[in-house]
C-alpha positions, 0 to 999 in steps of 0.5 A, a space after each residue: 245395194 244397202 250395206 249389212 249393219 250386223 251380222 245375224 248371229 243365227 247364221 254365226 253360231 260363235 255369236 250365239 254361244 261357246 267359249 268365244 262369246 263366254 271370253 267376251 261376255 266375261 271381259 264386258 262385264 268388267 267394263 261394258 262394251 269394252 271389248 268386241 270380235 274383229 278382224 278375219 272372223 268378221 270378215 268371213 262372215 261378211 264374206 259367207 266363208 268359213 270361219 276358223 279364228 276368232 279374235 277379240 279387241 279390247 279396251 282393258 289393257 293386257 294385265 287386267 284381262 289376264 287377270 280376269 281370265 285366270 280368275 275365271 280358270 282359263 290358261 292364258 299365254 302371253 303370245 305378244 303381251 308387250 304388243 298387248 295380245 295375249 291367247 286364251 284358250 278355254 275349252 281347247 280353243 285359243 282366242 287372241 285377245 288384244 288392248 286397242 292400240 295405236 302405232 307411236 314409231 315403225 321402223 317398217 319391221 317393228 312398231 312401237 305402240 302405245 295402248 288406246 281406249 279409241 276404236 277409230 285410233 285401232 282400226 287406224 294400225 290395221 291394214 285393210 279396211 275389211 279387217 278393221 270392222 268390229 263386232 259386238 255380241 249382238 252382231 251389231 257392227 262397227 265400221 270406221 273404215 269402210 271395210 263391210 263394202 269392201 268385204 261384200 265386193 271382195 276387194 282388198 284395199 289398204 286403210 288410208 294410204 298404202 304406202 304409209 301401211 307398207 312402211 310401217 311393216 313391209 310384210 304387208 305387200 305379201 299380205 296384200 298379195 296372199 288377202 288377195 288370192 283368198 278373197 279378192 275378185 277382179 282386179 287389185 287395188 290400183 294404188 296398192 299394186 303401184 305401192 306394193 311395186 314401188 316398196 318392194 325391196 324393203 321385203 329384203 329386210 324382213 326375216 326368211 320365216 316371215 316371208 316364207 310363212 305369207 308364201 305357203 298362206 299364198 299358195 294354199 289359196 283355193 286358186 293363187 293364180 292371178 294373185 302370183 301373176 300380179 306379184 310377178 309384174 310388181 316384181 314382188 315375187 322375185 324380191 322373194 326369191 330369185 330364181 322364179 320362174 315364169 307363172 305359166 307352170 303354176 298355171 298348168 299345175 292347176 289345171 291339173 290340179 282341178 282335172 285330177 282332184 288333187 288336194 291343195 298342196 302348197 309346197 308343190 305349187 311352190 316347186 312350179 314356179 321355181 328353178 330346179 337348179 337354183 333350189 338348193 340356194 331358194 330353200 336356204 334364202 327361205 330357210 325351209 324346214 328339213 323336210 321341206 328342203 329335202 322334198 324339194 331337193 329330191 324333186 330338183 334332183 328327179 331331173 324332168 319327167 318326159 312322156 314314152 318312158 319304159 316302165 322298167 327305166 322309171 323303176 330304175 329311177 325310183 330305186 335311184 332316187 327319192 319317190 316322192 321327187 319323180 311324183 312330184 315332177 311328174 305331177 307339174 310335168 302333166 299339165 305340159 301334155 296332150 293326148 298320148 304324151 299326157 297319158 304317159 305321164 299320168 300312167 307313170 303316176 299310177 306305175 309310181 303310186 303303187 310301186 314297191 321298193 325291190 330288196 337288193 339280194 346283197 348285204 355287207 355281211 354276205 360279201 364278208 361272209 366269203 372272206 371280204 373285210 369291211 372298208 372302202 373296197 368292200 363298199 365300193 364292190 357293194 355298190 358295184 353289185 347294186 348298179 349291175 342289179 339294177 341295170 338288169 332290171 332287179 333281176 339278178 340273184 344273189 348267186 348271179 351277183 356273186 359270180 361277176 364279182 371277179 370283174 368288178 374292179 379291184 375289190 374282187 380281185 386282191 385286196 378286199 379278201 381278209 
């Protein structure tokens, strides 16, 4: 089967017209054929995926293109300028703009570059060989690596020698990995998998956010499975986080996933492949976002979700707990079940789905109205008379409530009375 040699730009509208092709119209115009589309937007098209970010390499260095570009009134940030990429957004759209470069010195986190005026020597510091084709306004291709193959197979292979691209930055295992899961077909790339294995306690120094971006990029793949298999058996994914779990909850997650058409959700996805008890320690080594950590924390804390529950012990639960935490084990606790048993589950869901928080009867101020005065005592009645409500169902009203306050220790009895 021949090979593409361009992309047909009536199929890429961003080819044709808008703010992209204006930015390379204009940077061309200063020198012609100095700049080119590369990257993620040339290989989706290859690839017949969606194309979201579109990215421009250049031969002008970063300062003239931030001239010409401020010149022509667009807002230009310097997002990595002494890495030579600068953003410029024009119309509300963002482009990342890059000076060709080449790698001078890795220390496997950070490179020093030196800025280039030779395609082949950029496409050389790129990963994989399908991000480093290149593409002008006409959709004409360029491909010194080989990478249009590899993007119509879907297969991810690292440029030249995996270990030498691992070294000069151990992200690139996750990256591997998270390429894979998005657009890799059969099995990895021998070599790569072996150097992936044979490099990955080099992930250990790379910062917390960088690993636990590429994770969540992973998991938002429309089906990761095979991918976190294959990091499992490098034994990339415990490097990541120790305390995984075996792959198979993953695996049952997304049956149910696809069964009951929910959208992709990769924090959920996250909290089947992790030990509960161990979530505390997981969420500080990734150093999550609050509202991240306290999501997985309500659902380590929810305890497992069983089939047979009463419907009132549930309420009690989501009364006790956090809402979201029950959902969420219940939800990886489904693909668990058959029959029967599965059904109870997905009828705790719905009972879930709708519930509404009950209003407790009884306030601070009512307790002090009758004579308590704030402090521990009364606090420790309060939460007393919370328990005894729950546990009858969220039946009890407050006159109900008042008169077992006598038998609620010692706060009803002497010293709670002002």
């Amino acid at each position: 089967m021949s090979l593409p040699d361009r992309l047909d730009p009536n199929k890429n509208t961003w080819l044709q017209n808008g703010p992209a092709r204006d930015l390379l119209n204009l940077l061309n115009a200063k020198q012609a054929d100095s700049t080119r589309f590369v990257g993620g937007c040339v290989r989706n098209a290859l690839m017949e995926e969606p194309v979201k970010d579109i990215d421009i390499a250049t031969k002008l260095l970063p300062k003239a293109v931030e001239s010409i570009a401020s010149d022509a009134g667009y807002k230009v940030i310097p997002t990595g300028i002494d890495h030579g990429t600068l953003t410029v957004v024009i119309a509300g759209s963002a482009f990342e703009v890059t000076t060709l470069r080449k790698d001078v010195q890795s220390d496997g986190r950070r490179a020093v570059i030196a800025f280039s005026e030779d395609w082949d020597e950029d496409s050389l510091r790129r990963d994989f060989r399908f991000n480093a084709v290149y593409c002008d306004g006409d959709g004409r291709l360029y491909d010194p690596q080989g990478g249009i193959g590899d993007a119509t197979r879907r297969e991810v292979v690292f440029i030249g020698e995996p270990e030498d691209r691992i070294r000069e930055d151990y992200l690139r295992i996750l990256r591997y990995f998270r390429f894979f899961a998005h657009y890799g077909s059969g099995r990895p790339d021998r070599a790569a998998i072996t150097a992936c294995a044979r490099l990955k306690d080099g992930i250990k120094d790379l910062s917390a956010e960088r690993i636990w971006k590429e994770l969540k990029l992973l998991l938002a793949a429309p089906d990761p499975l095979k991918a976190v298999r294959w990091m499992r058996t490098a034994e990339v994914l415990q490097q990541c986080f120790p305390g995984s779990r075996d792959v198979d909850q993953l695996a049952q997650l997304l049956a149910s996933e696809t069964e009951m058409k929910w959208k992709i959700d990769p924090l959920l996805r996250f909290m089947a492949l992790i030990d509960p008890s161990k979530a505390r320690a997981i969420c500080n080594r990734l150093k999550m976002s609050g509202a991240e950590k306290a999501r997985i924390m309500a659902f380590a804390n929810n305890g497992p979700v069983l089939p047979g529950e009463d419907f009132m012990d549930v309420s009690r639960r989501l009364y006790q707990k956090v809402v979201s935490g029950y959902v969420d084990a219940a939800k990886i606790a489904l693909g668990k079940y058959e029959g029967r048993d599965r059904r109870d589950i997905e009828d705790m869901l719905d009972f879930a789905d709708d519930w509404e928080r009950p209003v407790f009867p009884v306030t601070a101020r009512d307790l002090m109205d009758i004579g308590y005065a704030p402090g521990k005592e009364l606090g420790d009645l309060l939460w007393a008379l919370e328990d005894e409500w729950i546990q009858s169902g969220f039946a009890l009203s407050m006159d109900e409530l008042r008169a077992k306050i006598g038998n609620l220790g010692s706060g009803g009895k002497s010293g709670g009375r002002g």
